[in-house]
C-alpha positions as CSV (number, residue, x, y, z in Angstrom):
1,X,-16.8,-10.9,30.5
2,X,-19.2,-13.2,32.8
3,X,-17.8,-14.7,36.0
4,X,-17.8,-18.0,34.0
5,X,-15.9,-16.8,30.9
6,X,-11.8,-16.2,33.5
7,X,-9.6,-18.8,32.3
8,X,-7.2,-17.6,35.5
9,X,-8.0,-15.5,37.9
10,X,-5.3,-14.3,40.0
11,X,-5.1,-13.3,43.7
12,X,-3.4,-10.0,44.6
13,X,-1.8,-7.3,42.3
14,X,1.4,-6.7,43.8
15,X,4.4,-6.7,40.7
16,X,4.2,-10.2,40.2
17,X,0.5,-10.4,40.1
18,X,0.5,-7.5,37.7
19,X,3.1,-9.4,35.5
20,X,1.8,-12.5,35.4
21,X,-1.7,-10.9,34.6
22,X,0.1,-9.0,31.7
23,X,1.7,-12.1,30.4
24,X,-1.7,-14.5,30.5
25,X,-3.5,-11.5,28.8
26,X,-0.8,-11.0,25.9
27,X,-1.5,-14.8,25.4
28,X,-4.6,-14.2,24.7
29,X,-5.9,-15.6,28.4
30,X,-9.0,-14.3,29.9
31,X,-7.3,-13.2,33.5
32,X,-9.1,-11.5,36.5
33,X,-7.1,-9.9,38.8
34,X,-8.0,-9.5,41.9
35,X,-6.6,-6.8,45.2
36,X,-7.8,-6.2,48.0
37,X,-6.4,-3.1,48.8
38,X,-8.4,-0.2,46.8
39,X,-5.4,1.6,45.5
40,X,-2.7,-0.6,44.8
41,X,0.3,1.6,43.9
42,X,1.9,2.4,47.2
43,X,3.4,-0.5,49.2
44,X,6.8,0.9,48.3
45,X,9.1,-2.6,49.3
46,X,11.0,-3.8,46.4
47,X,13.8,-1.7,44.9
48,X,16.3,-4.0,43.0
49,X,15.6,-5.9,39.7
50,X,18.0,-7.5,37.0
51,X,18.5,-7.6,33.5
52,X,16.4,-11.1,33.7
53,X,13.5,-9.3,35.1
54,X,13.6,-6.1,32.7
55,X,13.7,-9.0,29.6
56,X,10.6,-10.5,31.2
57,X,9.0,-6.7,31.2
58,X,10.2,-6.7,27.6
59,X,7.9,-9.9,27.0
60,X,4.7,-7.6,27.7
61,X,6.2,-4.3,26.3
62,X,6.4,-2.1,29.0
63,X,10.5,-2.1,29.9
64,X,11.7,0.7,27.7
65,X,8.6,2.8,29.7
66,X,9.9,0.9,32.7
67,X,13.2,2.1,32.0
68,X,12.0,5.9,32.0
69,X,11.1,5.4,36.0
70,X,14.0,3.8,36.7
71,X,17.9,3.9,37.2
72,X,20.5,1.7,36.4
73,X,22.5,0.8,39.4
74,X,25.1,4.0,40.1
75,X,28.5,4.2,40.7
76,X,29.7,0.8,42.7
77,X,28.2,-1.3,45.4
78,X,31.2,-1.4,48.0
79,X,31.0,-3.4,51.1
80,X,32.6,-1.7,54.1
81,X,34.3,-3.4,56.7
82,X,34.3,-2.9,60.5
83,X,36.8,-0.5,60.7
84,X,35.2,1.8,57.9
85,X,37.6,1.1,55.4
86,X,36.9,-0.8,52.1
87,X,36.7,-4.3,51.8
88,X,35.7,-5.1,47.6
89,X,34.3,-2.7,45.4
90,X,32.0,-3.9,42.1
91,X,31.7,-0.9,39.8
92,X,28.5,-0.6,37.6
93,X,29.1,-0.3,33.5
94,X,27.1,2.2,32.3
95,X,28.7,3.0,28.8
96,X,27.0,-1.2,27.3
97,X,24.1,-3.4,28.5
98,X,24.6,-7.0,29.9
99,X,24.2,-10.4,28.4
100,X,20.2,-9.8,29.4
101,X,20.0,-6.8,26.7
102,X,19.5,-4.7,29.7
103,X,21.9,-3.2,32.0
104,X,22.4,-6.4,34.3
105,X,21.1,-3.7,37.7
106,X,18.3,-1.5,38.3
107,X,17.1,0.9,41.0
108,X,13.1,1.1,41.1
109,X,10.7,2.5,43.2
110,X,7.9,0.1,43.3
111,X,4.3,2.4,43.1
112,X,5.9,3.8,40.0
113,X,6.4,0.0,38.4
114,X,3.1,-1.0,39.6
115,X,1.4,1.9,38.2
116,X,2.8,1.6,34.9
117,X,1.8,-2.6,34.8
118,X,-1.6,-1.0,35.7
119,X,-1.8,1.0,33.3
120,X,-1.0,-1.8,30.6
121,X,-3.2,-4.2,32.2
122,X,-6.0,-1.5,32.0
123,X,-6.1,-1.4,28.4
124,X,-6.0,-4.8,27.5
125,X,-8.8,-6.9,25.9
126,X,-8.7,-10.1,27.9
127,X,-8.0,-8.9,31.5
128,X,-10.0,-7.6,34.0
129,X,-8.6,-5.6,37.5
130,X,-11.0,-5.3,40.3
131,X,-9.2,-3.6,43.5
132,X,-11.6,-3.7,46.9
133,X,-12.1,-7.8,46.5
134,X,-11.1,-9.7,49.6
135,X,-10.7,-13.6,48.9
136,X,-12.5,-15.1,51.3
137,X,-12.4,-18.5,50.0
138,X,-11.0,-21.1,47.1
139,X,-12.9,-24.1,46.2
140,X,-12.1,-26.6,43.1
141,X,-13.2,-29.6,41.3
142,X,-12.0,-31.3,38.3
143,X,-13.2,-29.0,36.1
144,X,-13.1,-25.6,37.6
145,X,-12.4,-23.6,40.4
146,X,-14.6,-21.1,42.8
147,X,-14.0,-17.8,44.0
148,X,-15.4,-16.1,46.9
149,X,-14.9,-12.6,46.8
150,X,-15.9,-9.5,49.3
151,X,-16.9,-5.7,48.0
152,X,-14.8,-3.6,50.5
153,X,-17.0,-0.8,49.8
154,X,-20.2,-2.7,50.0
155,X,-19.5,-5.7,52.1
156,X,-21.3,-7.6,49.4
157,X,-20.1,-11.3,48.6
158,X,-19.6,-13.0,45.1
159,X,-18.3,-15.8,43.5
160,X,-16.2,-15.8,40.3
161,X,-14.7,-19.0,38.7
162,X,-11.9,-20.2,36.6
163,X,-10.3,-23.0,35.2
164,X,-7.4,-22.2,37.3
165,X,-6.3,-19.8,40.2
166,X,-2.8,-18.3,40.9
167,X,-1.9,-17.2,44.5
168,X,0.0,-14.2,44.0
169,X,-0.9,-12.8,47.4
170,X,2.0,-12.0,49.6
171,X,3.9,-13.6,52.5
172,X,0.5,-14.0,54.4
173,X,-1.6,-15.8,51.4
174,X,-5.0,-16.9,51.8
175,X,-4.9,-18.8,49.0
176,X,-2.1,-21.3,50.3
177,X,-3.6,-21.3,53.8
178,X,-6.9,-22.3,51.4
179,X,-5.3,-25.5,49.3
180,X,-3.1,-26.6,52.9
181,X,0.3,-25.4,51.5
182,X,3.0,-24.8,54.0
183,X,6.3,-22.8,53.8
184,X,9.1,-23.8,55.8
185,X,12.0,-21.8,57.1
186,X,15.8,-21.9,55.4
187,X,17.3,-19.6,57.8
188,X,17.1,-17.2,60.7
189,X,14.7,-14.5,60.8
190,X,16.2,-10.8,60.9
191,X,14.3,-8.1,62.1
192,X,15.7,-4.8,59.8
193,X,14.6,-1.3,60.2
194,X,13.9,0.1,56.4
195,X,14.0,3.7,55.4
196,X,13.1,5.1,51.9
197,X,13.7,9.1,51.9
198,X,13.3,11.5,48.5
199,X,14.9,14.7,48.8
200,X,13.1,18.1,49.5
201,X,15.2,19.3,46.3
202,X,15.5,17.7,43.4
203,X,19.3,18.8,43.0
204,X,19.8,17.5,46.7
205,X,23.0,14.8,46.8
206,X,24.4,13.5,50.2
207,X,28.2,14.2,49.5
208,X,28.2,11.1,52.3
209,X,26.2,8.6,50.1
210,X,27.5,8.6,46.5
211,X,27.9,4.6,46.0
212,X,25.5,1.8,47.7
213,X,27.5,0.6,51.0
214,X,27.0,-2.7,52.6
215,X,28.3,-1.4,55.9
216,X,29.4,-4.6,57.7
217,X,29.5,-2.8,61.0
218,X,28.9,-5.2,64.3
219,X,28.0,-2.9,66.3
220,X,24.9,-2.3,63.5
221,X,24.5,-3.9,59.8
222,X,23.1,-1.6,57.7
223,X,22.8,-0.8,54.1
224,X,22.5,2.5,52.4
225,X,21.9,3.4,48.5
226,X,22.0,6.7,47.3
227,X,18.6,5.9,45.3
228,X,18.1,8.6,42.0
229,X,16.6,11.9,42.3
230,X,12.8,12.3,42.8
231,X,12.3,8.8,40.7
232,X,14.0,6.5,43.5
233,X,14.3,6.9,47.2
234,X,17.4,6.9,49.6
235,X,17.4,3.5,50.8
236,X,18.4,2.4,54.3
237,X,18.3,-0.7,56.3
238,X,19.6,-1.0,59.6
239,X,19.6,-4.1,61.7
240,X,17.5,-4.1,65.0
241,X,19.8,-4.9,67.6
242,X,18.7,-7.3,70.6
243,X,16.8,-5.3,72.8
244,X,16.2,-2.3,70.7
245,X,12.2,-1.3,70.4
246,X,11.4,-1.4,66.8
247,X,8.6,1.5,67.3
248,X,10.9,3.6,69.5
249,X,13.7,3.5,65.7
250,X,10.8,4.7,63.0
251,X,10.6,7.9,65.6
252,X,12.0,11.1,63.6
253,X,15.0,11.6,66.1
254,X,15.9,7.9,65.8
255,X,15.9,8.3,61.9
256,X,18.0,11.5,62.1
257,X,20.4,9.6,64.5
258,X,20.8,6.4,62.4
259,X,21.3,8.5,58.8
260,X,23.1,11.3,60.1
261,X,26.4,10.0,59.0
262,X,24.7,9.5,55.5
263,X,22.7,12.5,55.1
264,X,21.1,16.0,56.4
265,X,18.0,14.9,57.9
266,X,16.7,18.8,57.6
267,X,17.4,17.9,53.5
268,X,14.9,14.8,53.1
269,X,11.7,13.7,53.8
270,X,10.9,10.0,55.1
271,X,8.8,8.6,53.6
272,X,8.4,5.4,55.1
273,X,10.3,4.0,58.4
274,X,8.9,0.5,59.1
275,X,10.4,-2.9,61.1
276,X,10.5,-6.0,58.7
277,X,11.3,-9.1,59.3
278,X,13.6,-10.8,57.1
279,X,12.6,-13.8,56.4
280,X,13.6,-17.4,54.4
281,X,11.1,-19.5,53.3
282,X,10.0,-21.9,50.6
283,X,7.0,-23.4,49.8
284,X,5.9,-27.1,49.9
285,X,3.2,-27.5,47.3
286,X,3.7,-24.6,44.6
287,X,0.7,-26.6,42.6
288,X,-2.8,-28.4,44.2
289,X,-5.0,-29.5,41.4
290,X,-6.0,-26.1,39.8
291,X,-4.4,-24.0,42.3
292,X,-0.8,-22.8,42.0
293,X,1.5,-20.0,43.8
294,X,3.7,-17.1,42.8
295,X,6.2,-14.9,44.2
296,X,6.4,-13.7,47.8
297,X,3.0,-16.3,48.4
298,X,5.5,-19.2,47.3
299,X,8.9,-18.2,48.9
300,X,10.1,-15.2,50.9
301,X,13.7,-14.3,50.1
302,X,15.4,-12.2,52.4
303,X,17.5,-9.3,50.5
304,X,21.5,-9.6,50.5
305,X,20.9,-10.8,47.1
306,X,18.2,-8.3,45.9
307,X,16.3,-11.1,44.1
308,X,13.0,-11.3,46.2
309,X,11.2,-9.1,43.2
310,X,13.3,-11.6,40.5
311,X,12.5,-14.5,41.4
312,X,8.8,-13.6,41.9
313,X,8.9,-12.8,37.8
314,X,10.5,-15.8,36.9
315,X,7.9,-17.7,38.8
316,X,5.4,-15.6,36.3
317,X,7.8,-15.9,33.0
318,X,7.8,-19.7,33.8
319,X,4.0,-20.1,34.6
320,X,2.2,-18.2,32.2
321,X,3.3,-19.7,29.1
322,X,2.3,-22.9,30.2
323,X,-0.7,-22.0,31.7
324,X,-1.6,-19.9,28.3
325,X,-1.1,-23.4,26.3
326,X,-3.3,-25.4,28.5
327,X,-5.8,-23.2,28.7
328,X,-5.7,-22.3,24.8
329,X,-5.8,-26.3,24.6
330,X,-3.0,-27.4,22.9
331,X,-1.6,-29.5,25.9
332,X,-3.1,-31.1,28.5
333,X,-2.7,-29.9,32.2
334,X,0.3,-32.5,33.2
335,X,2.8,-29.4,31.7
336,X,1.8,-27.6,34.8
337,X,3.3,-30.2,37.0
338,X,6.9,-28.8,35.5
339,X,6.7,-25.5,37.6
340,X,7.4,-26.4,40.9
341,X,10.1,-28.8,39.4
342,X,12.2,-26.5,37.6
343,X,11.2,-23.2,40.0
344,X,11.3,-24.6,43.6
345,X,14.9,-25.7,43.3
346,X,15.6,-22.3,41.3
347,X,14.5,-20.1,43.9
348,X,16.3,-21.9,47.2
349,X,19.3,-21.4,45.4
350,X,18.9,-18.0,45.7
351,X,17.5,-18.4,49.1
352,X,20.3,-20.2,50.5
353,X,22.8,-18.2,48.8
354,X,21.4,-14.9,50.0
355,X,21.3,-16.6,53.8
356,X,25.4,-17.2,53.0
357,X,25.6,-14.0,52.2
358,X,24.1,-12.4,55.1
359,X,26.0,-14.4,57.6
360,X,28.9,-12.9,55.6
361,X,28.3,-9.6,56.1
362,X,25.9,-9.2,58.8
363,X,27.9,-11.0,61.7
364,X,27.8,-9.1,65.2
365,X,30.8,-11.0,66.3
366,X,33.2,-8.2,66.3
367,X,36.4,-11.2,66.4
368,X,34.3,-12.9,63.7
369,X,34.5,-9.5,61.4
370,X,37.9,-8.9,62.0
371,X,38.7,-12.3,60.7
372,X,36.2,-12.0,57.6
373,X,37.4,-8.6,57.0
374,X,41.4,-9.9,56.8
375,X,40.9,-13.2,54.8
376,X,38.5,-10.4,52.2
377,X,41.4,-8.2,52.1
378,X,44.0,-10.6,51.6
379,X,42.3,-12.2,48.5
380,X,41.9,-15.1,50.0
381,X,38.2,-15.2,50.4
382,X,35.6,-17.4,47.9
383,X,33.0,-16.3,50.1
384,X,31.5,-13.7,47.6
385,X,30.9,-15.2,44.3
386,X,28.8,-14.3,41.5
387,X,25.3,-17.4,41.6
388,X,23.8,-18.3,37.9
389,X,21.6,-21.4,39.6
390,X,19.7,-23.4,36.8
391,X,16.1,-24.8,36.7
392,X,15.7,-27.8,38.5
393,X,14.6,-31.3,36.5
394,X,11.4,-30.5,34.0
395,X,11.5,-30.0,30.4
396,X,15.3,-30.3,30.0
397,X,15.1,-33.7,31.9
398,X,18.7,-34.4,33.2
399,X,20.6,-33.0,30.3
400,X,23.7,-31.5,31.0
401,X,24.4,-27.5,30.8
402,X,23.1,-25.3,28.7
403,X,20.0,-27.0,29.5
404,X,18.0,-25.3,32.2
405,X,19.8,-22.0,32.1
406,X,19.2,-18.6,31.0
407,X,19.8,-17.7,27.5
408,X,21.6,-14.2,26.7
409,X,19.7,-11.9,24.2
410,X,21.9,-10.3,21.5
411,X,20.1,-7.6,19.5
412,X,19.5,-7.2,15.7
413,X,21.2,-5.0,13.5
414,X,18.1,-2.6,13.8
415,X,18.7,-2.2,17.2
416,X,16.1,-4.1,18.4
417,X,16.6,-7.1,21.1
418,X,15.9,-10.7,19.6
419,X,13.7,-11.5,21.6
420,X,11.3,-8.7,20.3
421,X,11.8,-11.2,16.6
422,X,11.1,-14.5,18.9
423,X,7.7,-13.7,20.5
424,X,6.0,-15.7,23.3
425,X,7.5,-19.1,21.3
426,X,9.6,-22.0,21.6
427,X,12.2,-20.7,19.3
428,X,14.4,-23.1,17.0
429,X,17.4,-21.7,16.5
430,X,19.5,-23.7,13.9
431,X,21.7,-23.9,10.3
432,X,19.9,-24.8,7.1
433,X,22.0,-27.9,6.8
434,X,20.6,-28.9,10.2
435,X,17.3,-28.0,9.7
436,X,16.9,-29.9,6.6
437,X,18.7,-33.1,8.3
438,X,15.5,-33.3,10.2
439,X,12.6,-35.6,9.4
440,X,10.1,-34.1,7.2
441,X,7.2,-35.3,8.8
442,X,8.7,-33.8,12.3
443,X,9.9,-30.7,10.4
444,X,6.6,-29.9,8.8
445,X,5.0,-30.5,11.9
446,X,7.1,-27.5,14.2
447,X,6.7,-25.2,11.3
448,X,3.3,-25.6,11.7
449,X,3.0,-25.2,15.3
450,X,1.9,-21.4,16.3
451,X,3.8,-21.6,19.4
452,X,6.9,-22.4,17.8
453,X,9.5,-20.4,15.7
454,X,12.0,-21.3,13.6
455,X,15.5,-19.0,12.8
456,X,17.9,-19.8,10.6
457,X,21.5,-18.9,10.4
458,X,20.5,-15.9,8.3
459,X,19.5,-14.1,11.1
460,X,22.6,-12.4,12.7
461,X,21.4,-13.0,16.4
462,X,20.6,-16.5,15.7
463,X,24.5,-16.8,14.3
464,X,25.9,-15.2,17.7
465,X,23.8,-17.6,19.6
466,X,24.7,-20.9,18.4
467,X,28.3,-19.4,18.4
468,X,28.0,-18.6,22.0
469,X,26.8,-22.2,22.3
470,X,29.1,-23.8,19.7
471,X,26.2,-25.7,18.6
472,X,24.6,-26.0,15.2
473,X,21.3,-25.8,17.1
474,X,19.6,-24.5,20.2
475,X,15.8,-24.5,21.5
476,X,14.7,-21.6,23.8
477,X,11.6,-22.2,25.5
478,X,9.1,-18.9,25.6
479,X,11.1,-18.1,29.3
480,X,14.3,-18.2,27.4
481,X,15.2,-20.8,29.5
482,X,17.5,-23.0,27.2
483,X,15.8,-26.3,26.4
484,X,18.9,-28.0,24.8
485,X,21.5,-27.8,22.2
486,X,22.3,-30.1,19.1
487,X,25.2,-30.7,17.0
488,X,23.1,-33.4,14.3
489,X,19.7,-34.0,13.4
490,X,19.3,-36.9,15.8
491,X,19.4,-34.9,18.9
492,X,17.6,-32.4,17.0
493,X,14.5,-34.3,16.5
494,X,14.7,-35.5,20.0
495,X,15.0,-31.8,21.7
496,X,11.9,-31.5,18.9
497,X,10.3,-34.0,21.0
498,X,10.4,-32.1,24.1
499,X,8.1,-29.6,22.8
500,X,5.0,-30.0,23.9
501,X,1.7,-30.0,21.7
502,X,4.2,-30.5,18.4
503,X,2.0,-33.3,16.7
504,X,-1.3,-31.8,17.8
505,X,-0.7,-28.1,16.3
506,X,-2.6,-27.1,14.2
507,X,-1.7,-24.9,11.3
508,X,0.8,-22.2,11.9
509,X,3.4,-19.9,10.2
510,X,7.2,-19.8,11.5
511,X,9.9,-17.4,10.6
512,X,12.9,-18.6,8.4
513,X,14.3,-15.4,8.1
């Protein structure tokens, strides 16, 4: 491909680079990816995703091999109180998957996701990975926009272009810096030291460390996970204390010291010991023109939720299928302006909620744990409730619930998961008698429309769906976000409406069985 021939280019190949590279190219987009590191498989950071992030690994086939390097979430996840004891305990099923059609929490250890992504971004047709590329500037008209790129290795510059950039570039992007985007705190920052350590053996088991533990300890925060064999590190992450030198903690007696109730030092190596900072941020101006931002470059979660990684893929599940229709041409570029609608208020949902969360558990007031730690034990306590947050105001409009929220996948009798049936689509899920309620003109036109697919009742997922709804008809969008349900054909055809590029498809196939 010639610089001029990227539809998207995007800007760093951390996971959600990789994924929203993987979902473009699937869609048949001509992506160039571009890192600057030259090897970019070992930034080991993220360790938690959700059944909502392994369905959007299933939308570029690469979750049942994403499944092989990782672990479903072992045993329980008990938070600890201040006096050692335990305050709640949530146990893991392991025997059935979740509403997701994936266990609802996995364990990952991030060069091992970010190699496989590589891998299936290496062989396909449409995509292009260059590591060693420095982005040392973003210009843009109204018809395209310019890329300058350094070699590492050479020092030489470039340009590429493309109708449209994505920022997918970290905490500390370029990109947003280049279009004037800001992000602006929504909490307190806290400075955490983070440990990942494999075992020397690969039967090696901390009698100490069988569960995850959020230890809510004043005298010192900390988490600890158990991790899984040689696939997925001992996790630790200890609160810097006022005062403390951050440099002075990664030392190896300070990381025997802190994990010594935990572990045998003499039985693991440390890999990594490094001083984060926590942070909470959200971004101003997710879209400028041709330029938009993803994950980490478009809000910075910090992690008593474990979502940071998630809500950097639903950023990607939600762009990339409009971005493939636009730049396929079947819609014009206002369906963009939709992301940071439905995504900004999405994502400080989590934000705020993980902040909540950590002022929970992570208090230093030792008066102010004893209390939390009573009113936990008593029953009492609200405080930790399970968050489903919905899309903010796009496609759905103002519709009530369903609309806006995450669909569940049930699987086929053949085992497979239905949205392996569905495809990259807006699928139509509805009974005949519905269906044939709808204006023929209207109806002729969605079964036309590529990006569209129709299900009848025939299909025994599609039955469980509109049960679960109670609906004679629901429309998933291709992020199996739930565009809206419909009991007649009137609010049919207007959910129909909603589609975009319906009356301007041209000829297509949809599935009735």
């Amino acid at each position: 491909m010639s610089a001029d021939d990227y539809d998207v280019i995007v800007v760093g190949c951390g996971p959600v680079g990789m994924v929203l590279s993987a979902l473009l190219a699937n869609a048949g987009v001509r992506v160039l990816a571009l890192e600057r590191e030259d090897e970019i498989g070992f930034r080991p950071r993220a360790r938690h995703i959700d059944g909502e992030a392994m369905r959007v690994l299933q939308s570029i086939g690469v979750a049942d091999a994403g499944a092989e390097i990782m672990s479903p979430m072992q045993g329980a996840l008990r938070l600890v109180g201040a006096d050692g004891g335990t305050l709640l305990e949530q146990r893991f099923d392991q025997t059935q998957r979740g509403r997701q059609g994936w266990f609802e929490d996995y364990q990952l250890y991030q060069p091992l996701l970010l190699g496989l992504l590589r891998e299936h971004l290496d062989r396909s047709a449409t995509a292009r990975l260059r590591t060693s590329c420095e982005v040392t500037g973003v210009t843009q008209n109204s018809e395209r926009v310019s890329v300058e790129i350094r070699r590492g290795e050479t020092g030489m510059s470039e340009r590429v272009t493309a109708a449209y950039v994505v920022g997918c570039d970290g905490a500390n992007s370029f990109v947003r810096r280049e279009i004037g985007a800001s992000l602006h705190a929504l909490g307190p920052d806290h400075p955490f030291l983070v440990i990942d350590a494999f075992p020397m053996r690969a039967e090696y088991e901390s009698p100490d460390l069988q569960v995850s533990m959020i230890v809510c300890d004043p005298a010192r925060p900390h988490y600890a996970s158990p991790g899984h064999g040689m696939t997925v590190p001992i996790r630790f992450e200890f609160m810097v204390m006022p005062g403390e030198d951050g440099e002075e903690l990664t030392k190896p007696a300070a990381l025997a010291g802190l994990t010594q109730p935990y572990l045998d030092a003499d039985e693991v190596h440390f890999e990594r010991a490094a001083v984060y900072v926590f942070h909470s941020l959200l971004l101003d101006q997710w879209r400028v023109g041709r330029v938009l931002l993803a994950g980490d470059a478009a809000h910075v979660q910090p992690p008593f939720m474990g979502q940071g990684l998630c809500s950097g893929f639903r950023d990607a599940s939600n762009l990339a299928w409009k971005l493939a229709m636009v730049c396929r041409g079947e819609t014009d570029d206002g369906l963009l302006d939709s992301y940071q609608s439905e995504r900004s208020p999405h994502a400080r949902d989590w934000i705020n909620e993980a902040n909540r969360i950590g002022a929970i558990v992570m208090t230093t007031n030792a008066a102010e744990a004893r209390a939390r730690d009573k009113r936990i034990r008593s029953g009492e306590s609200r405080e930790l409730r399970p968050l489903q947050p919905r899309l903010g105001p796009g496609l759905h409009g103002d519709d009530p619930e369903p609309a806006g929220t995450l669909a569940p996948q049930p699987s086929l009798p053949d085992g497979r998961r239905l949205d392996d049936l569905l495809g990259p689509r807006f699928a139509v899920i509805t009974t005949d008698d519905l269906w044939r309620g709808v204006a023929a003109p209207l109806r002729e036109a969605v079964e036309a429309a590529p990006h569209v697919v129709v299900v009848n009742e025939g299909v025994s997922a599609a039955t469980e769906l509109l049960a679960h709804y109670d609906s004679a008809a629901v429309i998933l969008r291709p992020d199996r976000y739930v565009l809206g349900i419909a009991g007649d054909a009137s609010a049919l055809e207007g959910l129909l409406g909603r589609i975009p590029a319906i009356s301007a498809a041209p000829a297509g196939a949809g599935l009735t069985h």
